[in-house]
C-alpha positions in Angstrom: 18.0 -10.8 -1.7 19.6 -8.9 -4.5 18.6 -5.7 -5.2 17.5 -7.1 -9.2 15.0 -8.9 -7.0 13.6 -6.0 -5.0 12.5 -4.4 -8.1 10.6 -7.5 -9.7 7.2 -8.0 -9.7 6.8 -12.1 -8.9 3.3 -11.7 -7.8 2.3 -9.6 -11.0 4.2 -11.8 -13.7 2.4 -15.1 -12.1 -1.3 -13.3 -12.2 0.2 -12.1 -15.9 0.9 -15.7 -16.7 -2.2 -17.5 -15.4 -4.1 -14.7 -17.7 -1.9 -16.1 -20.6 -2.3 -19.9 -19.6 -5.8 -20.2 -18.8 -7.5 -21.3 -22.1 -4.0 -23.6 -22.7 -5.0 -25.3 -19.8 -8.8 -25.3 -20.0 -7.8 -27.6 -23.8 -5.5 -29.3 -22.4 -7.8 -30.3 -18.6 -10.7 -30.8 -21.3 -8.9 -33.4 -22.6 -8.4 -35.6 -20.7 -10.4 -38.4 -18.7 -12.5 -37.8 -15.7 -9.8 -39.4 -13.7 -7.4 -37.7 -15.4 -8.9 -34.3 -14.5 -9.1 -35.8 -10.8 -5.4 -36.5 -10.6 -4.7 -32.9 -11.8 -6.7 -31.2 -9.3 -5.1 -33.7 -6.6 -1.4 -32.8 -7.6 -2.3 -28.9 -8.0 -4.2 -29.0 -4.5 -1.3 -30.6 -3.0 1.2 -27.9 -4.4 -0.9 -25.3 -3.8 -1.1 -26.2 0.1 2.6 -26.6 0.0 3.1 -23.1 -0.9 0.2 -21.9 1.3 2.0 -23.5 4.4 5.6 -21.7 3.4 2.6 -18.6 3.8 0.7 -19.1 6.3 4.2 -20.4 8.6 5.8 -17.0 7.9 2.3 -15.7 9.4 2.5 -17.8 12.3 6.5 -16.7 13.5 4.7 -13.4 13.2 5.9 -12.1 9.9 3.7 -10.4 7.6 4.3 -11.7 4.2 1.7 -9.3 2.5 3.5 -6.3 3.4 7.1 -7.9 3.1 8.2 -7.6 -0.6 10.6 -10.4 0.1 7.6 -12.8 0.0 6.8 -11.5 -3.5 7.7 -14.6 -4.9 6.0 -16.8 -2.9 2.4 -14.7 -2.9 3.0 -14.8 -6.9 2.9 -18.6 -6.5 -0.2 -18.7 -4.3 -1.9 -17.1 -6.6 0.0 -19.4 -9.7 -0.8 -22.3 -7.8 -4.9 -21.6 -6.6 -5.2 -20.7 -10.2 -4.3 -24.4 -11.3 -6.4 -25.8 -8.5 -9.4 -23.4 -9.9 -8.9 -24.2 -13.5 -8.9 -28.4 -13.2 -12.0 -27.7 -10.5 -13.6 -25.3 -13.9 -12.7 -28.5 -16.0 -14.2 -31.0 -13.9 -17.7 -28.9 -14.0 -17.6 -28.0 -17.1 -17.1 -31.8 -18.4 -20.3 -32.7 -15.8 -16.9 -34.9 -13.7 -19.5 -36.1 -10.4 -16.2 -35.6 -8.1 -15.4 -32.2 -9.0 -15.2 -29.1 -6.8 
């Protein structure tokens, strides 16, 4: 890694961003369709478990990606990518979707 990337903050610029999105995204989940709002919460869960495997693998060989500021980038999209999976789970309750959650 370069040193440019040592000094950023991925994981602070992605909470930074889901602040800034969050009402874009609410509109935008609200509307659409019930089945609509299902197939977004199905494509963010499955990108969101994606990244949490690259995680939860770099656990497993017994790295410690919490502590590592190499895996910066990938906690920043964790929390990027559970944020999606929250907001279109939000949108499904808030529109009374009987699937959500």
């Amino acid at each position: 890694m370069s040193d440019v990337d040592d000094e950023l903050d991925h994981q602070g610029m992605a909470i930074e961003l889901i602040d800034a999105f969050i009402e874009h995204d609410l509109a935008g989940l609200a509307g659409l369709d019930a089945a609509g709002r299902a197939a977004q919460l199905r494509a963010r869960q499955a990108v969101y478990e994606f990244v949490d495997e690259v995680w939860e693998g770099a656990k497993a060989r017994g790295l410690d990606p919490a502590t590592d500021p190499d895996w910066n980038a990938v906690a920043g999209l964790r929390d990027l990518t559970n944020a999606l999976v929250d907001h279109a789970s939000q949108a499904q309750a808030d529109a009374g979707d009987e699937d959500h959650g």
